[in-house]
N, C-alpha and C positions, 0 to 999 in steps of 0.2 A: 505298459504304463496305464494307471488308472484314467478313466476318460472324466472331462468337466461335465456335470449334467446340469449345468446352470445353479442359479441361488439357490431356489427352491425344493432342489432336492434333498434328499439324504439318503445314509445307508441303511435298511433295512436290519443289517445284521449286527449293528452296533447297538449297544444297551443302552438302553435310558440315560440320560445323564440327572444324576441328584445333583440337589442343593448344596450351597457351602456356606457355612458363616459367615463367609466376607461377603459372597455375593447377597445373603440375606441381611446382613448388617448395613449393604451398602443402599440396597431398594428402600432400607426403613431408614436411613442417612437423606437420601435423593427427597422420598416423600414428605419428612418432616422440615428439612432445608424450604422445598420447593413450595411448601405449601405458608411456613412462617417469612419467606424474606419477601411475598408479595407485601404486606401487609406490614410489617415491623416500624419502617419509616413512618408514617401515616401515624400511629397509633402510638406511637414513643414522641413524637415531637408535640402530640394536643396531651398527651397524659404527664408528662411533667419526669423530672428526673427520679425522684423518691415511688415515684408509684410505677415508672417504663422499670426500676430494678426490682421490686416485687413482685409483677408479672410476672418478669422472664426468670426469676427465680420460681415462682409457681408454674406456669410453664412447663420448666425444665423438670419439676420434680413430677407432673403429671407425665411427660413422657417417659420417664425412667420408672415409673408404676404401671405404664402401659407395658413398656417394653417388656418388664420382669415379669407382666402378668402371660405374656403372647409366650413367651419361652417356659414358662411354669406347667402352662395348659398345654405348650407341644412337648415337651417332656413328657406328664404324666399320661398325656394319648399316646405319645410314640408317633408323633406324626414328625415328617422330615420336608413337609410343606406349607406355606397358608395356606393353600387349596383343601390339603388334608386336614390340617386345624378347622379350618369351617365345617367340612364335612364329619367330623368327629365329633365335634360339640354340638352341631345345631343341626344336622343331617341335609337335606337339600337345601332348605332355605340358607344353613349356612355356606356352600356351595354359590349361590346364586350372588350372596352380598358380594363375596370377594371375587365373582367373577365380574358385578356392578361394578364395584370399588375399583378392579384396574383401568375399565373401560374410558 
């Protein structure tokens, strides 16, 4: 029977594991949730109800120009990471942002 070698380890002889749409759909879901619902309350209740639905219409459509742009540019590099998307586009320093940015 295979022995437990605690959390920390793993098998050496197992492949890499890639990414998957859901799991990448879900970190850019997590990030965009986690970072607008500090904030949403606060800033819809002084801004009034005609301009809180402008926002988050505008908002929403900068996300979805973000999103389509990060999927457009990991398409035409062939990249199957953000790790690799940084490093395709902007060579180490883009490496370094998105090693910053998860931090």
């Amino acid at each position: 029977p295979p022995q437990d070698r605690g959390a920390g380890s793993h098998n050496t002889n197992q492949e890499q594991q890639k990414g998957s749409l859901l799991g990448a759909s879900s970190n850019i879901t997590n990030a965009i949730i986690g970072a607008g619902c500090i904030g949403y309350a606060g800033a819809l209740a002084q801004s009034g109800g005609l301009v809180s639905i402008a926002l988050i219409v505008g908002f929403a459509t900068l996300t979805k120009l973000s999103c389509d742009l990060i999927i457009d540019l990991g398409q035409s590099y062939d990249c199957e990471s953000y790790e690799a998307l940084g490093i395709a586009t902007c060579g180490k320093w883009g490496q370094a942002a998105v090693m910053f940015s998860k931090a």
